[in-house]
N, C-alpha and C positions, 0 to 999 in steps of 0.2 A: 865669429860669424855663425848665424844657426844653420843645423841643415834638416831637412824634412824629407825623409825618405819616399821613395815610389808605393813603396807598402803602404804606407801613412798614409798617404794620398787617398790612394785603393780602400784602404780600409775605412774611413771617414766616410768615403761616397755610398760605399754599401750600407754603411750605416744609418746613413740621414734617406738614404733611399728606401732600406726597409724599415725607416721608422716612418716617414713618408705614406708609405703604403698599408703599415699597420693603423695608422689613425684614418685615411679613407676607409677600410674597411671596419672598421670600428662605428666611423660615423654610417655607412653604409648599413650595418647592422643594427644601429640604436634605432635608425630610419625605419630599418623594415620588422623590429618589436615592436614599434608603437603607433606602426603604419598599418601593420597587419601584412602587406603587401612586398613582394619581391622588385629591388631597385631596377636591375639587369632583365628583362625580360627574354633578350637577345641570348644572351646567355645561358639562362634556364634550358633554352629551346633550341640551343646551339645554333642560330640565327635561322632555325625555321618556323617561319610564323604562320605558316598555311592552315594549321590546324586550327588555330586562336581569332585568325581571318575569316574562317568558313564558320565561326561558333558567331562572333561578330556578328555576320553576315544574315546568316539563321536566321539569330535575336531580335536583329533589327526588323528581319520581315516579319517572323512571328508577330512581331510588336504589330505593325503594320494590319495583321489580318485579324486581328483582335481591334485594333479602331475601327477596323471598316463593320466588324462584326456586330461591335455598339450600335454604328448607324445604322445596322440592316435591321437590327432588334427594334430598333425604337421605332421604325417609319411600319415592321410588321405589325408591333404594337397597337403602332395609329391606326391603319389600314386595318386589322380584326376589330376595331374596335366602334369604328365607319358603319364595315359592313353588319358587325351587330346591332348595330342602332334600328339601319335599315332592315335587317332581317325581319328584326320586333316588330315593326310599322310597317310591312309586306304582310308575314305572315299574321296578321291581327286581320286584317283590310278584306284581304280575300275573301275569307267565307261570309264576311256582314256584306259587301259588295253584291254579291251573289242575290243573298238572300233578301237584298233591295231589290234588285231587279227581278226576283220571282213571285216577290207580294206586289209589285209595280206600285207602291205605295209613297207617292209625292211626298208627303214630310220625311217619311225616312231614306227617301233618295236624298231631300237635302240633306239633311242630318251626316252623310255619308260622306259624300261629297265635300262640305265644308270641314268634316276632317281630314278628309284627303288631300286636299288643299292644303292646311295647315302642312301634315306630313310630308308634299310634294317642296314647300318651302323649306323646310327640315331637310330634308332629303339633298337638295341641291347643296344648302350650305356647309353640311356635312363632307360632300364632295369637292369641296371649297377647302377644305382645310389643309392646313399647311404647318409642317414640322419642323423648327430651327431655322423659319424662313423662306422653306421650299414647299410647293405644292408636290400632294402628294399621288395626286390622279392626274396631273396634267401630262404624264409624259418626261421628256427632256426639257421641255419648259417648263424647270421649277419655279421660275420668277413671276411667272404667271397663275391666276384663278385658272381650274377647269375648265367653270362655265360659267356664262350669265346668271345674274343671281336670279334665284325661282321664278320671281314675278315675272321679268322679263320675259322670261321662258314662254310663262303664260300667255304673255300680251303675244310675243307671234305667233303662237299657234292659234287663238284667238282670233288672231285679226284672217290667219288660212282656213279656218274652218266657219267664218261670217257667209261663205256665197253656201255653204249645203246647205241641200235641199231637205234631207231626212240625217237620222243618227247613221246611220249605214252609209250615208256620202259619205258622214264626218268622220268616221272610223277610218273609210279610205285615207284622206288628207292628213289624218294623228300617224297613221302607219307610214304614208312618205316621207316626213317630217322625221321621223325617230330612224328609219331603217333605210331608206332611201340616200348613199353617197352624198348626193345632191339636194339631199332636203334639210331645211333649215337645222336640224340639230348638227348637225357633221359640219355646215356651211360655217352657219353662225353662233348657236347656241356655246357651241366647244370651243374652248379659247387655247388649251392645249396643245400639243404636240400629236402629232398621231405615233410617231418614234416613240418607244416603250425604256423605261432607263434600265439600262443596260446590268446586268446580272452585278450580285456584290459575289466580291473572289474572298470567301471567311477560312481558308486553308491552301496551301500550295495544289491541292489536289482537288477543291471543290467551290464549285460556285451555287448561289442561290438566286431565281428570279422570280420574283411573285408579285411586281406592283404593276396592278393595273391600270388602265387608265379610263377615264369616263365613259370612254366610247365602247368598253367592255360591253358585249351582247347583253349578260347576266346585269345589268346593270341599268343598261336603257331599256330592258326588260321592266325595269322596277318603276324607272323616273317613266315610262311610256303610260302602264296600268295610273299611277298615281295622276298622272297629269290629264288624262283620260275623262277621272272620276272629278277631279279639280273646277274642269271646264262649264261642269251642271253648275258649282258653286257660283261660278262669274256668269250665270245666266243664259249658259246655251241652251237651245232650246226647250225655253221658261213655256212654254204654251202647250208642248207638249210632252206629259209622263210618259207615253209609248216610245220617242226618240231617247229619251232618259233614259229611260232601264234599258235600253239598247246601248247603250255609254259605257252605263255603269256595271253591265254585264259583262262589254267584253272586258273592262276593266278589272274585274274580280277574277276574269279567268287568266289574262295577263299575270295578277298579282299571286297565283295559285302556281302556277309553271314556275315565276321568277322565284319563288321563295323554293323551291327543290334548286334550283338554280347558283342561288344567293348561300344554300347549305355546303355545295357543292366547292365553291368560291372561297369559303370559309377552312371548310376541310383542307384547301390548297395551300392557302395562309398558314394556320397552323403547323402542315408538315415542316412547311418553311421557316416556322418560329422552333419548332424541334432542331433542325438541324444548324442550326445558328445558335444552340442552346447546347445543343454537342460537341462544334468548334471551338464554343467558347473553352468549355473544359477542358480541350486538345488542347489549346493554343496557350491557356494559361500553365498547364501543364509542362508543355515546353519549354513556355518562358523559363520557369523553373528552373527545369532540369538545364539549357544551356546555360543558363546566369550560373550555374553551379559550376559546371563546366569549365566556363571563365574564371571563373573566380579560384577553381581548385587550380588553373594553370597560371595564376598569378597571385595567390595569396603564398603570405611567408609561415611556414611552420611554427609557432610559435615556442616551440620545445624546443627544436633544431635549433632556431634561430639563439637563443636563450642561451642554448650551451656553446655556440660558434661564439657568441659576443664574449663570453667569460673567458673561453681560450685566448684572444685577440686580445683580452685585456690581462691577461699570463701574461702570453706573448712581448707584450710594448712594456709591461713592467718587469720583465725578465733582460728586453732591450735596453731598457736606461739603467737598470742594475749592472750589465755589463758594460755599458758607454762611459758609467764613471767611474767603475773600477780601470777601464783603460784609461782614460782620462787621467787617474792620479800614480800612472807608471811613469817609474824613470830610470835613469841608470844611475843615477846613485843611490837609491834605494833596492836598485840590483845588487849593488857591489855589498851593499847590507847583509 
């Protein structure tokens, strides 16, 4: 009958146990030379993750304030690029404006007028415009136009300034309309939000606000002068050049104030396109630096790793070396 010692036992289990564990590790390491990456993070870190959590953490926001920083870039974009159109067609208008009304010369009030017109259509649609969907003067109501398109504009004011008497009524009635709460431009003409959208956050530490909305002074300043000069076009008082160059007068001085105004406006924007343009490079910067971060606290040595896997492979071929020299012991090759 055979007998199998306690040793034997003992000895067998240790065996298949450390060879067990030398081929996990083995495969553990073939994983992380050609993973690049460490299996065990736990372990690495001795089961503290907080450092790799708060880098995580970082990243993610970082990430975060560099999307928002995209969209604050591109609607500054739009918005400088709005207000230069208008700038050009303000500060052009004002001094021929002017100099219509000082020659009080009929052909070339019209002449004036009817490009004003033209610009005053321009002008609104410009204000009309919409980035990736959203309007970009209206406020919090991006789903919305600003404002009535131009003409319309026209036809109310139009139709409020039918009962004056001279150009000097009509001035009154253009001025409640644009500047008056309650007058048709705030009432009706703006289709917006009066609420301003709310600042973009492009770093942990900085926010940017710069989009304005129609109802901007600097603004109705421009659409007021323009729409002024417009109204000669559609026939306000055709009879008389004296009420005209009263129009078109104060028209040109409107459009003379708005363009220091509209410069001013622009200067705002800009700062705002700078510092969204300095986040950027923070932010990408970071990225970097934590993604490095991460990556040095979870990437595998490739050296280290290289000469752990050789040993491991000693190791397991040093264990079967000795499993079948034990294997082919016996006691009559003892008594030999």
């Amino acid at each position: 009958m055979g007998f199998t010692s306690v040793g034997d036992l003992l000895s067998n289990f240790q065996m298949r146990r450390q060879s067990i564990a030398s081929n996990d590790a083995l495969n553990r390491l073939s994983h992380e030379l050609v993973s690049g990456r460490k299996s065990d993070i736990a372990a690495e870190t001795d089961g503290n993750f907080s450092i790799l959590s708060a880098a995580h953490r970082s990243l993610d926001l970082t990430r975060t304030f560099t999307s928002t920083g995209v969209t604050a870039a591109l609607k500054a974009d739009a918005i400088q690029s709005v207000l230069s159109g208008i700038e050009s067609r303000v500060s052009g208008s004002g001094p021929r404006f002017l100099d219509a009304a000082f020659l009080q010369n009929s052909n070339q009030i019209q002449t004036v007028s009817a490009t004003a017109h033209t610009d005053f259509i321009a002008t609104v649609a410009e204000l009309n415009t919409a980035v990736a969907g959203q309007s970009l003067f209206a406020g919090v109501a991006t789903d919305d136009a600003a404002l009535l398109d131009g003409a319309a504009i026209l036809d109310l004011l139009q139709s409020q300034i039918a009962s004056a008497a001279s150009g000097d009524d009509a001035l009154v009635i253009i001025d409640q309309f644009f500047n008056d709460p309650a007058g048709g431009f705030e009432t009706t003409a703006y289709l917006g939000s009066s609420v301003e959208v709310a600042p973009f956050r492009i770093t942990d530490t900085e926010s940017v606000a710069f989009v304005p909305t129609a109802l901007d002074t600097n603004l109705r300043q421009s659409l007021q002068g323009l729409a002024t000069a417009s109204l000669i076009a559609r026939g306000a008082f055709s009879g008389s050049t004296r009420d005209q160059a009263v129009l078109i007068e104060s028209a040109g001085n409107s459009l003379m104030s708005a363009t220091t105004s509209l410069i001013a406006l622009q200067s705002g924007i800009g700062d705002a396109q700078a510092r969204i343009e300095t986040a950027k490079a923070f932010n990408n910067a970071r990225q970097s630096s934590l993604a490095q971060t991460i990556s040095d606290m979870s990437r595998a040595d490739p050296y280290a790793t290289a000469t752990a896997l050789q040993e491991q492979q000693t190791q397991i071929e040093t264990l079967y070396l000795v499993t079948g020299r034990l294997a082919n012991l016996s006691f009559l090759n003892f008594l030999r």
